[in-house]
C-alpha positions as CSV (number, residue, x, y, z in Angstrom):
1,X,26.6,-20.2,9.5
2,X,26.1,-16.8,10.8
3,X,26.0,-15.4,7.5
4,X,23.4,-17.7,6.8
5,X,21.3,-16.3,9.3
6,X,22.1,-12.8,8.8
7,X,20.7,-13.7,5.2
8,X,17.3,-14.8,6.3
9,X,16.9,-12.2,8.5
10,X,17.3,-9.3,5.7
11,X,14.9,-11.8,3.6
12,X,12.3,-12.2,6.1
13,X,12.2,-8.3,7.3
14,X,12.0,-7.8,3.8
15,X,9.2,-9.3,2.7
16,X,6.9,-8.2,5.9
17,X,8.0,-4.9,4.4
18,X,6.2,-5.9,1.3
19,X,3.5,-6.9,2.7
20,X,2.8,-4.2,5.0
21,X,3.8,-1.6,2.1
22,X,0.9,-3.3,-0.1
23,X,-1.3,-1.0,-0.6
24,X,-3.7,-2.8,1.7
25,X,-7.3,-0.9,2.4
26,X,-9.0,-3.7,0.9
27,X,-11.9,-2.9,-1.2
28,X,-12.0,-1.7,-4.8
29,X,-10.8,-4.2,-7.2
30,X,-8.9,-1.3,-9.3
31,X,-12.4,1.1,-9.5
32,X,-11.4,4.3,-10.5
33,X,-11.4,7.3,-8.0
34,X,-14.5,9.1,-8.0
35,X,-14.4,12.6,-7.8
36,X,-17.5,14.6,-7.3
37,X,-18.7,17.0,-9.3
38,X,-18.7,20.3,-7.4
39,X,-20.1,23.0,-10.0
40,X,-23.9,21.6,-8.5
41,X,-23.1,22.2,-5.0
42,X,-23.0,25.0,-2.7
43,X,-19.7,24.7,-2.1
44,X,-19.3,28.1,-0.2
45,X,-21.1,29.4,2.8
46,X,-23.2,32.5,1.7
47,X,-23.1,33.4,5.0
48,X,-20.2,34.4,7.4
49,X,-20.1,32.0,10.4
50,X,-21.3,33.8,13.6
51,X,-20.5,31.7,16.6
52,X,-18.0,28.8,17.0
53,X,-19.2,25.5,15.7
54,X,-21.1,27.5,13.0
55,X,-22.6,25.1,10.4
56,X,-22.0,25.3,6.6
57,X,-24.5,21.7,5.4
58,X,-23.5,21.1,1.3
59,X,-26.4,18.8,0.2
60,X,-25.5,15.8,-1.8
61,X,-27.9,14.6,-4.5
62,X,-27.6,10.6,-5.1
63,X,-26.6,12.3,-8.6
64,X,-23.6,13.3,-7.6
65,X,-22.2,10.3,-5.7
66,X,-20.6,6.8,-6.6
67,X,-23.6,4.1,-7.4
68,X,-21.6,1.4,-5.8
69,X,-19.9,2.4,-2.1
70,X,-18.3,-1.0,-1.6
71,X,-16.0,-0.1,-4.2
72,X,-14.8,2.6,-2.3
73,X,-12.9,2.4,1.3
74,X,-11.1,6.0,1.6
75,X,-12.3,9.4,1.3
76,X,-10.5,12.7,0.5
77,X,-11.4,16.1,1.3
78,X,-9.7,19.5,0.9
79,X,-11.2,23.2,1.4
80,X,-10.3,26.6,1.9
81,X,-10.8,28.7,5.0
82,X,-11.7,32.6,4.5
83,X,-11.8,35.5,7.0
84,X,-15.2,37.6,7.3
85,X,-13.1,40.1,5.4
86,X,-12.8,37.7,2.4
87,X,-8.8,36.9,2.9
88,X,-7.7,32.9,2.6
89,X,-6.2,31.8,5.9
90,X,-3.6,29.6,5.9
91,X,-3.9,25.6,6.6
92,X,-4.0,24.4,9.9
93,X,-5.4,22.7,12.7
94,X,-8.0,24.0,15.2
95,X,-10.1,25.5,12.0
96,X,-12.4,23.3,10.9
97,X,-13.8,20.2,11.2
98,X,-16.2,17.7,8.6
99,X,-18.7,15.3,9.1
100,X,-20.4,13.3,6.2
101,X,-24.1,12.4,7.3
102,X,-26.3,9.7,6.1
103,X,-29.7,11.2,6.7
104,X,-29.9,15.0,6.5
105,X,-33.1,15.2,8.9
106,X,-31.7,13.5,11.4
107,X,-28.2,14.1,13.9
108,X,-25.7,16.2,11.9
109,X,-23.1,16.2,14.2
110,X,-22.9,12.7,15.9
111,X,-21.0,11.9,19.1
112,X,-18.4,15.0,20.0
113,X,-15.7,12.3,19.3
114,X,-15.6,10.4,15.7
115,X,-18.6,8.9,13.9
116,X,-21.6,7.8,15.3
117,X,-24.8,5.8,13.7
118,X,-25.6,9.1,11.5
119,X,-22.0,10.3,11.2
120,X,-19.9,7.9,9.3
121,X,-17.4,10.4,8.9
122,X,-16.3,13.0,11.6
123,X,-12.6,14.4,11.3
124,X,-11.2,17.1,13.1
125,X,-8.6,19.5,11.7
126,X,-9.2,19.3,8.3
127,X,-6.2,21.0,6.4
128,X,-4.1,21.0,9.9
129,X,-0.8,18.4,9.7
130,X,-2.5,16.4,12.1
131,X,-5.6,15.8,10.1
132,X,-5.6,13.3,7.6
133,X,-8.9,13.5,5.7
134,X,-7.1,16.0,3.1
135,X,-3.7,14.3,2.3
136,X,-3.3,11.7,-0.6
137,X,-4.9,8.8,0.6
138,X,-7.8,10.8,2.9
139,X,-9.0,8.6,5.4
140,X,-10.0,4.7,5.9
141,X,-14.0,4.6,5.9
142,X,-16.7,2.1,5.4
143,X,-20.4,3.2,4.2
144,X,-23.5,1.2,4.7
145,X,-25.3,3.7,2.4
146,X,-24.7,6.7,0.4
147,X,-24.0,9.7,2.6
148,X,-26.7,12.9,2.0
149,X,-24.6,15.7,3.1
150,X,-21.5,17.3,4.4
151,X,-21.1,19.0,7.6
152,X,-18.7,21.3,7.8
153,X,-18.0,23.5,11.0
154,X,-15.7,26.3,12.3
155,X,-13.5,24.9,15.6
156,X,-14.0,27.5,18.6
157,X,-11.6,30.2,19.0
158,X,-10.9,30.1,15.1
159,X,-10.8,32.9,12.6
160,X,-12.4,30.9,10.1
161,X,-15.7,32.9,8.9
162,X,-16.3,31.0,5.5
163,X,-15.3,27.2,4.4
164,X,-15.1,26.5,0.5
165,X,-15.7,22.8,-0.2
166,X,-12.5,22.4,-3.1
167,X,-12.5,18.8,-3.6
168,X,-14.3,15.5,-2.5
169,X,-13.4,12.2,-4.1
170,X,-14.0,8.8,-2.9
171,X,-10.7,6.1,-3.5
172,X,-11.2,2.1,-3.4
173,X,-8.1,1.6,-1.2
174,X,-6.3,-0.4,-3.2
175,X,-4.8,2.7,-5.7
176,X,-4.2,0.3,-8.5
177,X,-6.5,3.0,-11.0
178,X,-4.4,6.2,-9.6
């Protein structure tokens, strides 16, 4: 009888590890990932950043973005972090943070901790191994409209004197279509 037991046990723990292990996120359907378009964009800051929490704002067009956001419930986004002399620092946290914004004329930098009503997206330690927003699956997110813009910023006390947007793509969560 024991064995019995044991036997449900394994069977049962293993199929709440199925279901946990789903692929949850919700959303999607199986839409393809959408990766943006960058050539458009002003990926780069012309400028070197001159004080912490410097701002480098990458416009984007409705062009270049998904028509449908409910498809999509995760969002990537990688970059690369220069020096004022023009060398490529390595990845890490305390660099840089990003915030997506829904209207570029009004608050571009939300609450000082996570998103706020203009700032659907604020994540800190973008490239660092505590950040999340730039590893496979990015970051859960939910959009009630199409963002306009991309906030990036250099953390205080960091090196960082120019960010280069390298990739922004928007997943539905599900990762049937990757």
């Amino acid at each position: 009888m024991k064995k019995f037991g044991v036997i449900i046990a394994i069977i049962a723990i293993v199929a709440l590890a199925g279901c946990a292990g789903g692929g949850g996120g919700g959303g999607g359907g199986g839409a393809a990932p959408f990766i943006v378009e960058l050539s458009e964009l002003n990926v780069r800051n012309a400028n070197a950043f001159s004080k912490a929490w410097d701002d480098h704002f990458i416009d984007l067009p409705a062009s270049a973005l998904p028509s449908n956001f409910n498809d999509y419930s995760r969002l990537t986004i990688t970059c690369k972090y220069f020096t004022a002399g023009g060398d490529e620092i390595p990845q890490a946290d305390s660099n840089v943070m990003v915030t997506m914004v829904y209207n570029k004329d009004g608050d571009w930098r939300g609450p000082s901790m996570g998103p706020g009503p203009n700032t659907p997206v604020k994540e800190f330690n973008v490239g660092g191994f505590s950040g999340m927003i730039h590893k496979d699956r990015g970051i859960r997110v939910t959009f009630r409209e199409a963002p306009s813009g991309v906030l990036f910023q250099n953390n205080s006390g960091s090196a960082v004197a120019f960010v280069e947007l390298t990739s922004l793509v928007f997943h539905n969560g599900n990762y049937e279509a990757e």
